[in-house]
C-alpha positions in Angstrom: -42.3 52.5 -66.6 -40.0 54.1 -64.4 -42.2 57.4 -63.7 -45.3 54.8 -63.4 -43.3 52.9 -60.8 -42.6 56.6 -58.8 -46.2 57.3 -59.0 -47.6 54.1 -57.7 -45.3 54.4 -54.5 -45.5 57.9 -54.1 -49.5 57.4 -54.1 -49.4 54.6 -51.9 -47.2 56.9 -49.1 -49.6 59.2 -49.4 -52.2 57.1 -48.0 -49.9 55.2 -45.7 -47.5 56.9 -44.3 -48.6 60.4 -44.5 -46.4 61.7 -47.1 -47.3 64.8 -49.2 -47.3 65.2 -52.9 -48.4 67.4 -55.3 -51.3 66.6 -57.2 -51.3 69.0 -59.7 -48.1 66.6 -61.0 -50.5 63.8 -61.4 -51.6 64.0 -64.5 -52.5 60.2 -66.3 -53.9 59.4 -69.5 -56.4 55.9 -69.4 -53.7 53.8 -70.8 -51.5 55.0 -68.1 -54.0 54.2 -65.5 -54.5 51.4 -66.7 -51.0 50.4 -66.2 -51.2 51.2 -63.0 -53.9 49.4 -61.9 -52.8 45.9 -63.7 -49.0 47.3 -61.9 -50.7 47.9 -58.3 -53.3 44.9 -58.6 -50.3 42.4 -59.5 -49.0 43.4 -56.0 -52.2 43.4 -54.2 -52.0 47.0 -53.8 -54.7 48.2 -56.1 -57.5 49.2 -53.4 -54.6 51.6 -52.0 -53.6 53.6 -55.3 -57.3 53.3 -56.1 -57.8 55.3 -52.9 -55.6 57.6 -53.4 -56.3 58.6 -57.2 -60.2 58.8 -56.3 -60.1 60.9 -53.4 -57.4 63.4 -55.2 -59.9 63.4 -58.2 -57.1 61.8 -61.1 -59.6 59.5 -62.4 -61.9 61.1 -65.0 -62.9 57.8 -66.7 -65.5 56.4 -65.1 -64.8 52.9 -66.2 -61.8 52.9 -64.8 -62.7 54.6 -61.6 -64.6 51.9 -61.3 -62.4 49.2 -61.4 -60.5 50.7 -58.7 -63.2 51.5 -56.7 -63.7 47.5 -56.6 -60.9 46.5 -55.2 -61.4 49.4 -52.5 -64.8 47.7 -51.6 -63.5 44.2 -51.7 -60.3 44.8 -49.7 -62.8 46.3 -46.7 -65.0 43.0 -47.2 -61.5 40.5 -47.2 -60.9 42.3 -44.1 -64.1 41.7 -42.6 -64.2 38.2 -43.5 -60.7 37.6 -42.1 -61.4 39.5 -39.2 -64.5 37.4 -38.3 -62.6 33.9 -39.2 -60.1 35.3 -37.1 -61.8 36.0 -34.0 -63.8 32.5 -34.1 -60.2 30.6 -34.1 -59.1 32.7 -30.9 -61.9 32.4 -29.6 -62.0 28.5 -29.9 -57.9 28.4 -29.1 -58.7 30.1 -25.8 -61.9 27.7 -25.4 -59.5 24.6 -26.1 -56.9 26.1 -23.4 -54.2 26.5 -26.3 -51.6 28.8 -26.1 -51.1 30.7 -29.4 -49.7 33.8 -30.9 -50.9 35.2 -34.1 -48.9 36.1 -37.1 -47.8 38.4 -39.9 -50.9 40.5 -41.6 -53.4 39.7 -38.5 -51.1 41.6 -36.4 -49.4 44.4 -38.3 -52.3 45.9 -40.0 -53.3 47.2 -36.2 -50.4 49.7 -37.3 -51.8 51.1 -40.7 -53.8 54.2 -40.7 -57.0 51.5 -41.5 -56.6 48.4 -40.9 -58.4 46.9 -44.5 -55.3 48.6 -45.8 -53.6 45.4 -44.9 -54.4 43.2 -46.9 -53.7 39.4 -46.7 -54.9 35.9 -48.2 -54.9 33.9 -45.3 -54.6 33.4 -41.4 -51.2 32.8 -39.6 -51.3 31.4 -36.4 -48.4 29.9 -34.2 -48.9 26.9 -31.3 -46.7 24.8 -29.7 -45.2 21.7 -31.6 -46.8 19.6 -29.4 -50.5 21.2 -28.8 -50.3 21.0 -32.7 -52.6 17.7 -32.9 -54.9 18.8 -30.3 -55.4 22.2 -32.1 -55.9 20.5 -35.2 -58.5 17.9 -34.0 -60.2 20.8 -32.2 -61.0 23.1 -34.7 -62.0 20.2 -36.8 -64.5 19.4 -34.5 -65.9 22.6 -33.0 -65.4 24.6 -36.2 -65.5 22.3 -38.4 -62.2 23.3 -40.1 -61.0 21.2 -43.5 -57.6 19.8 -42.9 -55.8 20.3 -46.4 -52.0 19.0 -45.8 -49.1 19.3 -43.6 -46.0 21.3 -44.9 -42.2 21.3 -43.2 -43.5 24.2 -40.5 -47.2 24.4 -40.3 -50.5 22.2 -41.3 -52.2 23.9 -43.6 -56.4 24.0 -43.2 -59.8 25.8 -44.6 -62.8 27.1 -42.7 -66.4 27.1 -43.9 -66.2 30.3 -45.5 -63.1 29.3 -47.7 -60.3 31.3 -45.1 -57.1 29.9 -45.0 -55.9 28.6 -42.1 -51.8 27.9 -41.5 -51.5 26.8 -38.2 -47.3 27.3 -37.5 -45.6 24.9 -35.5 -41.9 26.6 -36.7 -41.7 30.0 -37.6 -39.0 29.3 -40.0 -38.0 26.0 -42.0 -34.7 24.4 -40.9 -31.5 25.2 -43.5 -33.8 27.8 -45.6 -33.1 31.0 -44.8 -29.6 31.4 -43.5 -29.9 30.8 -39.5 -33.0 32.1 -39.0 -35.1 28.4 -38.1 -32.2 28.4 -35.0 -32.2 32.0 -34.2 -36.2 32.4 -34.5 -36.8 29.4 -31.6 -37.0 31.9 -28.5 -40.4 33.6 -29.8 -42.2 31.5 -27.1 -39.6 31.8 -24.1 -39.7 36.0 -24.7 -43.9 35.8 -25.7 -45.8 38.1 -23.2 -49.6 37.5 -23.1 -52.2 39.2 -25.0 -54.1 42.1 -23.3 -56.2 40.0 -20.4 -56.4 37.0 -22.9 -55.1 33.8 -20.5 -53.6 31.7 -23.9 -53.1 34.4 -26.6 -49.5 35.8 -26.6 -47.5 38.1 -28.4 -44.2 38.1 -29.7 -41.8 40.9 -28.4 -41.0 43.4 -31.5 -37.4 42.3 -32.0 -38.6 38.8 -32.6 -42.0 40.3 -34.5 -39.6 42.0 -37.0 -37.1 40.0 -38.0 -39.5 37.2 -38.6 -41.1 39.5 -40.6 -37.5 39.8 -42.0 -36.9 36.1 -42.3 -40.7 35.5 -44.1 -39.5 38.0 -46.9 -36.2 36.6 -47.3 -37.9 32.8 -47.7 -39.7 34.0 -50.2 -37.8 36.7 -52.1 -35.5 33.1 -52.8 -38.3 31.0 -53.0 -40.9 31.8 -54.7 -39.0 34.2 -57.1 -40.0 37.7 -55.1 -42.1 38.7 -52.1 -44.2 41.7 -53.2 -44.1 45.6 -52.7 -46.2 44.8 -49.3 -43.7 43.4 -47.1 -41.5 46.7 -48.1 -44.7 48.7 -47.2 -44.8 46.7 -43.7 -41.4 47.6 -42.9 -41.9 51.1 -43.4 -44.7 51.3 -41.3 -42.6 48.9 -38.7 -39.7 51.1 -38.5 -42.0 54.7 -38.2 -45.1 54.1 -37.0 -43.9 52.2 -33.2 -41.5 52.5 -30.5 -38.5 49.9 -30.7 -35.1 49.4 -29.3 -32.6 49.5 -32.4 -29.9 47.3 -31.2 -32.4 44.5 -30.3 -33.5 44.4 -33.4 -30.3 44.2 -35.3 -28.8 41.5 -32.6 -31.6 39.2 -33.2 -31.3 40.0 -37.5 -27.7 39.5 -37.1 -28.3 36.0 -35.5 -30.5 35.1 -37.8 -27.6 35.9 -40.5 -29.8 38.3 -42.2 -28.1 42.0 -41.6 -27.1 42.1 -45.7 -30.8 41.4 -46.4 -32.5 43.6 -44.1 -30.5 46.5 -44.5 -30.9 46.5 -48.3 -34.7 45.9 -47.7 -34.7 48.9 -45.1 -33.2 51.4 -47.8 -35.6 50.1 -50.4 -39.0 50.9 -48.2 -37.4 54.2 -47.7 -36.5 54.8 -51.6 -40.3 54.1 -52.1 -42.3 55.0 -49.5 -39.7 57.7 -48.1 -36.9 59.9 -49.4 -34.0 57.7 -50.3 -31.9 57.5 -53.2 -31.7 54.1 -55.3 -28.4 52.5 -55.6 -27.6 49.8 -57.7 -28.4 47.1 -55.3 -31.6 48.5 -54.4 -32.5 48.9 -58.4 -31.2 45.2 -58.6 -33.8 44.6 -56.0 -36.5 46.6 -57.1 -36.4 44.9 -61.1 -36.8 41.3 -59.5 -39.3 42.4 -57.1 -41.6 44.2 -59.4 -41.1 41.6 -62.0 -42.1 39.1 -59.2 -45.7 40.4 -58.2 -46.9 39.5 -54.8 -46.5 35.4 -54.9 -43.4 35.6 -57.0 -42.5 34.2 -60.9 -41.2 31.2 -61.6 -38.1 32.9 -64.0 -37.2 34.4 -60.6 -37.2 31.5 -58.4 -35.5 29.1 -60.8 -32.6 31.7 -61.7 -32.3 32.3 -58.1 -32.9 28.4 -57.2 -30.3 27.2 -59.5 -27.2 29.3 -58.0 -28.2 28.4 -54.3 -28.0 24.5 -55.7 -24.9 24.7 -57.1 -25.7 24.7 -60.9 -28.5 23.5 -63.4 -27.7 19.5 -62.9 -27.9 20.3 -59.0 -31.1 22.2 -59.1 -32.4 19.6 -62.1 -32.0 16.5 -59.4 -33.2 18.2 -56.5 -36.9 18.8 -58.8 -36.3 14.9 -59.2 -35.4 14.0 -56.1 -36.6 15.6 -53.1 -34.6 15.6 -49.9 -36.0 13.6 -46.8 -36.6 17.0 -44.7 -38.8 17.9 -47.3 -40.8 15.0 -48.2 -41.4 13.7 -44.6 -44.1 16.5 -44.5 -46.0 15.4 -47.9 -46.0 11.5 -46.6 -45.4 11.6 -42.6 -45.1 7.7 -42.8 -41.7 8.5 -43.6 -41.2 10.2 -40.1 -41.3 6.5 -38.5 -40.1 4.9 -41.2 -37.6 7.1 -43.2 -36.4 3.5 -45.1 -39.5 4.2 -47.2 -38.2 7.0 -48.6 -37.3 5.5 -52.3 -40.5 4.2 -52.6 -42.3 7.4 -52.1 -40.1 9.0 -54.2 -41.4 7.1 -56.9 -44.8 7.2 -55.6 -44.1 11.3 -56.0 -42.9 10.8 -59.8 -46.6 8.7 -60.0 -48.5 11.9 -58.5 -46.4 14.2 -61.0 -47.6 12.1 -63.9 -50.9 11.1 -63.1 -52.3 14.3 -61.1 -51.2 17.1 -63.7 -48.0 18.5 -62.2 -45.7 16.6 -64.6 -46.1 19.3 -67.4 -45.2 22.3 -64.9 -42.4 20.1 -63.7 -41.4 19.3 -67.3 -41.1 23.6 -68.6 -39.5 24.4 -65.0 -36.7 22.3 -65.7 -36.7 23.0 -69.3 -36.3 27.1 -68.5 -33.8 25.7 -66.0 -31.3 24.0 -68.8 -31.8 27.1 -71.3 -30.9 30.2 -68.8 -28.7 32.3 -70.0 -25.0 32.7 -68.7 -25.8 36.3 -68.3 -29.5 35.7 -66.3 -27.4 33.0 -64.0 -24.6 35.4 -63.7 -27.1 38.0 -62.5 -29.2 35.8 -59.9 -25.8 35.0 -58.4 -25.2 38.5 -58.6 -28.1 39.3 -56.9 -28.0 37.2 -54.1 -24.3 37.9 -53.2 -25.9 41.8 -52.5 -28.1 40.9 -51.0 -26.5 38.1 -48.2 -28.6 35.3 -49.3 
């Protein structure tokens, strides 16, 4: 698995960042490209290797040439169709006289020798706190926008075509990732405005990256991983543009995330570069491959658990969720926060009654039956990796 790991990353720099290899080493059997396809595909990263292999002639089965081919056409058509979503709702922001900056994949894939490259499954899009309503009502209106829910940082919606929309009123939640809610608060006071655009903005890179930084954090102790993509991003962050060094790492620092970003600097270089593993970076590289692109649940409870304090700790807080978090789910609770027991229960009700109960029921049974030696290494993993 090892060599099939080299190969995918190895193929991916070659279409990304320009890095030369020797096809004539590139020799797979089916069952190998198979692999690699179900490898590349679990990390949304298929239409890239598929690029590469086709155009270097290493597919000779023409099933499987297929396969790839596919996700090369439907990553240029996700791109299209997020591209055109996206341009409505800034179009409609600046219409509406609402300052906004968008986010994450909207913005970086600019930097990617094509843009499609990039791919991503939704739109990011940060307003102020208190334009948030107005934006909402707006697009709901004039776009006809679905409102689907509001979450600790941004209220999640859907356009006609099925896009989704997160509309960001935080870049970062409160308490989640180290200090970076706190540190992350200036991207509007630094924000410089968009070409000749009179309400879109953009973040200044130091701010740009280690959000980009902070996102990839949340979710590496999340969700249980965060994807070979975001490693890709930071490759093409730290080679393809001009930035000032120190910025960056002041900000990073301030958002008490130097440990993390260093260790996920030397990993997009190990893969996408030159760089030797370590045995951090091979620590990181097993979770993060075993993760895919959304994360596993093994991951996220074995790292879950040691950031609560043990498996009764992480047991009650699946039980009972903290007021910061469950304000979002019933905003009743933001007036009234004495109503909190009773939506609590109302919560168990939606667990039983809705379907959730039987996820909820094997998440805390993988919780009581992990291992001393899995615990030992998520704790392990997370004191490497300053999280």
């Amino acid at each position: 698995m090892e060599t099939l790991i080299g190969s995918m990353m190895n193929l991916i720099a070659s279409e990304v960042c320009g890095k030369k290899i020797d096809v004539s080493q590139y020799v797979f059997t089916d069952e190998e490209l198979i692999r690699l396809y179900e490898l590349s595909k679990s990390h949304d990263l298929a239409h890239i290797v598929g690029q590469a292999l086709i155009k270097n002639g290493l597919i000779k089965n023409d099933e499987i040439k297929a396969e790839f081919q596919k996700e090369v056409i439907f990553s240029i058509y996700r791109y299209e169709h997020l591209n055109y979503e996206l341009t409505k709702l800034c179009e409609a922001l600046e219409q509406a006289k609402i300052s906004f900056i968008p986010l994450k994949g909207s913005v970086i894939r600019r930097y990617y020798p094509e843009p499609w490259m990039r791919t991503s499954c939704d739109i990011d899009i940060l307003v102020h706190r208190e334009e948030l309503q107005t934006a909402v009502s707006y697009l709901t209106k004039q776009l006809g926008y679905r409102y689907d829910s509001q979450n600790s940082h941004d209220i999640s919606m859907f356009t006609h075509g099925g896009v989704h929309i997160e509309l960001h009123y935080d870049l970062v939640e409160d308490n989640l990732v180290n200090f970076a809610a706190v540190a992350l608060k200036c991207a509007w006071n630094t924000a410089v405005r968009h070409n000749d655009s009179e309400f879109q903005y953009e973040m200044t890179d130091e701010i740009f990256y280690s959000y980009h930084i902070a996102h990839m954090a949340k979710h590496f102790i999340g969700t249980g991983g965060c994807g070979v993509r975001p490693f890709l991003d930071i490759w093409i962050l730290n080679h393809y543009i001009a930035f000032d060094k120190q910025k960056r790492e002041k900000l990073i620092e301030g958002c008490g995330l130097s440990v993390f970003a260093k260790q996920a600097e030397l990993l997009s270089e190990i893969w996408f570069g030159n760089a030797e593993h370590t045995d951090v970076t091979k620590q990181m590289e097993e979770y993060i491959l075993r993760g895919g692109v959304y994360g596993i649940r093994e991951n996220r409870i074995a790292v879950q658990q040691q950031k609560k304090g043990g498996r009764l700790k992480y047991a009650l807080s699946k039980i009972f969720i903290p007021y910061d978090v469950i304000k979002f789910h019933y905003p009743i609770l933001q007036k009234h926060r004495f109503l909190t027991p009773i939506m609590e229960v109302r919560r168990w009700g939606k667990l039983i009654f809705c379907g959730h109960l039987k996820r909820t029921v094997k998440e805390l049974e993988y919780n009581s039956n992990l291992s001393g030696d899995d615990a030992a290494e998520a704790q392990k993993l997370l004191k490497n990796v300053g999280l």
